[in-house]
N, C-alpha and C positions, 0 to 999 in steps of 0.2 A: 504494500500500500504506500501510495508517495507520502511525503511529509514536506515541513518547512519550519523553519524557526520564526518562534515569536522574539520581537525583540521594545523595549520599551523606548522614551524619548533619548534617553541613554546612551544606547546604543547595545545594551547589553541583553542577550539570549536570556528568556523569561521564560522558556519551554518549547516542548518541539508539537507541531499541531497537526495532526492526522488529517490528508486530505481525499475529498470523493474520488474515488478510482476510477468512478467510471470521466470524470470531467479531466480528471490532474491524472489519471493515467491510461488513456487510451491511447491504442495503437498509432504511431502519426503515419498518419497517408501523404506523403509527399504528394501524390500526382493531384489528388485533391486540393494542398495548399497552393500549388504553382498557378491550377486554373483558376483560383480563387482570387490570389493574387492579381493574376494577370487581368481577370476581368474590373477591379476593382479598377485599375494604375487605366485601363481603357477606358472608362467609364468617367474616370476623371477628365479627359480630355473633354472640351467645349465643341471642337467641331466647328468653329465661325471661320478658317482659313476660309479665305478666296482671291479670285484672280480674273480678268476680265478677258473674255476671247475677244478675236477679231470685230464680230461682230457687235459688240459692246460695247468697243472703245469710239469714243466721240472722233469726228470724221473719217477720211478716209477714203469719201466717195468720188471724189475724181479722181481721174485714171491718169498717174503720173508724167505717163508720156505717152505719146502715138505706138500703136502695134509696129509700125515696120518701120523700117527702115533708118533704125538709131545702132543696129548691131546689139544692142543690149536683150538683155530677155526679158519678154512680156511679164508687163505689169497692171496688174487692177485696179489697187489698192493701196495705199504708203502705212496702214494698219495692220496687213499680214504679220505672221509672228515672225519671220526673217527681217522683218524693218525695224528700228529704230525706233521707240515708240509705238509701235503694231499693240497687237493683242498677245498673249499667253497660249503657247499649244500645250495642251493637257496637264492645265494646271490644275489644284486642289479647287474644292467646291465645297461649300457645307453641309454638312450630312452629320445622322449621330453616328457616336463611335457605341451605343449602349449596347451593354452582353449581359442578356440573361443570366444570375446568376441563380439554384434550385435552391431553397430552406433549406434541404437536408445537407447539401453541399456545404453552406455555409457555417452552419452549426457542428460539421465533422469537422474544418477547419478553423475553426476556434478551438475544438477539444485538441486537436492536434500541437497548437501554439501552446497552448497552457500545459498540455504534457510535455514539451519538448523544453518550455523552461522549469517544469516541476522535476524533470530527468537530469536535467545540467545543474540544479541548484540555485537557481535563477529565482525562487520565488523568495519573499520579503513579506514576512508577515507583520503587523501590529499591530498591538490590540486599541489605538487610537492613535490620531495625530491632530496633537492641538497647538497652535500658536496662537499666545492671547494674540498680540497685534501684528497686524502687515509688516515683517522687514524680513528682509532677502537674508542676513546676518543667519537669523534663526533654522531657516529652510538649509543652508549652508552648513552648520555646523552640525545639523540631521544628518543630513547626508554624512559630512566625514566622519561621524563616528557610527552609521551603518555601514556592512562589505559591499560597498558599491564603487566600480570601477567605470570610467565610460559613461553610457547614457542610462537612464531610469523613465521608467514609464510608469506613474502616480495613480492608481485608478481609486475615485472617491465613491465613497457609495452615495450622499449628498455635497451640495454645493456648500463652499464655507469660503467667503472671501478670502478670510485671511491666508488660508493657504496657499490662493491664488492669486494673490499678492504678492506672496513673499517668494514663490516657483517662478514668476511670469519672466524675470530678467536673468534666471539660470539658462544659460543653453544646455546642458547636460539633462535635465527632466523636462517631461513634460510631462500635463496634467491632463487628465481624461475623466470621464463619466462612466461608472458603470455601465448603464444602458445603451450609450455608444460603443463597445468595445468593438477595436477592428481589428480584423487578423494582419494588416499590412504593420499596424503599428505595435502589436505585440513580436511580432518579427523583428522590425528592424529595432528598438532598443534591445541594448541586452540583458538590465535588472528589470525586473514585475517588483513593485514595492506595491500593497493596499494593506486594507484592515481586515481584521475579521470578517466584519459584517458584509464588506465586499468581496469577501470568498463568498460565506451564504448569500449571496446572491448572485452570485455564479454560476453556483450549484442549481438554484433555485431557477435560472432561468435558463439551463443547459443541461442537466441532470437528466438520469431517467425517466423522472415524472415526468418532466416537461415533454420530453419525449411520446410520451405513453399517450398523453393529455392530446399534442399536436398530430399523433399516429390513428386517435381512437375516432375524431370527425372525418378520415377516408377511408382510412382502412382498419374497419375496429377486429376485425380475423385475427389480423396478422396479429396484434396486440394481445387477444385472450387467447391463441393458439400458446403463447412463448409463457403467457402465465402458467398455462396449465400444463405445461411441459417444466415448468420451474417447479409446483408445487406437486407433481407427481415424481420430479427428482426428488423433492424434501422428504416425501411419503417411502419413497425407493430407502432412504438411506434410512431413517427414522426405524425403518421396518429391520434392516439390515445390522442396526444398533444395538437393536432388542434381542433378536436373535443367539442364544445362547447356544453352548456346545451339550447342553445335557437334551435339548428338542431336535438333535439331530440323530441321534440313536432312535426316538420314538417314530418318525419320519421312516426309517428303515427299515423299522421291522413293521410298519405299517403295509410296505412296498412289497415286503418279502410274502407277507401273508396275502398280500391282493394277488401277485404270481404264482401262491401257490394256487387260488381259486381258479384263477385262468390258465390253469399248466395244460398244455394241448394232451388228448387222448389218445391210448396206443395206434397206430398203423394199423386196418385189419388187411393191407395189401399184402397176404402171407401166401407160400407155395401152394398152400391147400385150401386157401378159400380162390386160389386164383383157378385151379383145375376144378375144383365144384362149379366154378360157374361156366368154365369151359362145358363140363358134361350137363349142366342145367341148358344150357343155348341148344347142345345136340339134340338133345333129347324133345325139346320143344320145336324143333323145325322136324324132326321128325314125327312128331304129333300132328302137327300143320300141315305136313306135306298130305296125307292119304284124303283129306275133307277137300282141300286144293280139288284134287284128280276126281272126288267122288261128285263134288259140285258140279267139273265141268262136262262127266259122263252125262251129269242129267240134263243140261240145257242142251246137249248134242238131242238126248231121246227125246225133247221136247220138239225140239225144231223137227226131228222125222217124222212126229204123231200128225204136223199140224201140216205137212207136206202132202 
């Protein structure tokens, strides 16, 4: 199970604090975080380039010189994009750059970020952060006496001037909302520093509930199949727990007596019940045969009577 240490304004370890396994240690899917990434970094773009063609650039319309006989080659226009002031060939045009990004997607790559700094050690736990008043000094000497190297990423669970006050002229932090968290920016700093309450809500809003909660308005199958696969593992083992070595011997000889009941019956495919039946067949086709002959003598004398 991942962990993190709590640390006070001090800077000193207060405890170490056990985090969700499933948020703080799930598997990270690289190819998930890249598309995530990359659709976010497109998505930022605005799209307003442009560029004027030919036909859009103000005049142009008289034809610069006569068709023949200048030796030069035919011209229409002094706005072509080979002139000097012309128009733009195949320039950019505005258009969106937006890319779909799926909920589920997004919410694997956030779990993915948060494991991959709860794995390196990256995570900064506290059980508060208060600074009576706005100065930079205070947010400063936080930091140096927490292990923080490089950049830090602040996530509050509410807003509190002061802290954002005294962050705002640090380039090394910066300050976020929980409810905005973005996978781009838990990436590129390399400490996670929040509180407690901004873990629980983390959890609470990444967690498997939430999951289960946003799974059960499409697809509520999929959701009570995996329950009921979890609580008949609980039952599997529960059962498996109980199970002692003295109710295994009873199981046995329960087994042995139910095979004695069904124990199969001698063979009677013996030498001598085999030639009894031999001589039972002879003896009965020899019976059959004389009524055979004696039936068909009669329908012969019948047919001569009626001749």
């Amino acid at each position: 199970m991942p962990s993190a240490n709590v640390y006070d304004m001090d800077g000193q370890i207060v405890r170490e604090e056990h985090l969700d396994n499933y948020v703080f240690g799930a598997p990270i899917n690289t190819a998930v975080l890249h598309q995530v990434v990359t659709a976010q970094l497109v998505n930022r773009r605005q799209g307003t380039a442009s560029t004027k063609t030919r036909a859009e650039v103000r005049g142009g319309s008289k034809k610069p010189y006569r068709q023949k006989g200048t030796g030069r080659a035919r011209q229409g226009s002094t706005r072509a994009p080979h002139w000097r002031g012309g128009g733009t060939a195949f320039g950019p045009r505005p258009h969106a750059y937006e890319r779909a990004i799926p909920r589920k997607m997004k919410r694997i790559a956030i779990r993915s970020a948060l494991s991959d700094k709860a794995a390196n050690g990256r995570i900064l736990l506290m059980e508060r952060i208060e600074i009576d008043a706005p100065r930079t000094k205070d947010m400063e000497a936080l930091l140096s006496n927490l292990p923080v190297t490089r950049t830090v990423l602040l996530l509050l669970p509410a807003r509190d001037e002061n802290v954002i006050l005294s962050a705002r002229n640090i380039p090394a932090i910066r300050l976020g909302h929980v409810d905005s968290t973005n996978v781009i920016e838990l990436l590129k700093y390399d400490h996670l520093l929040m509180t407690l309450e901004t873990a629980r809500i983390l959890v609470k809003k990444f967690g498997r509930d939430a999951d289960d909660r946003l799974q059960m308005k499409r697809h509520p199958n999929v959701v009570l199949r995996r329950r009921a696969r979890a609580a008949h593992e609980a039952a599997k083992l529960a059962a498996s727990g109980k199970t002692t070595a003295t109710a295994k011997p009873a199981r046995t000889a329960k087994a042995a007596a139910t095979s004695e009941e069904k124990a199969p019956k001698a063979p009677r495919t013996t030498k001598a019940a085999t030639s009894a039946k031999a001589d039972a067949g002879a003896d009965a086709t020899a019976e059959k045969a004389p009524k055979t002959t004696r039936k068909r003598a009669t329908e012969k004398t019948e047919k001569g009577g009626e001749e």
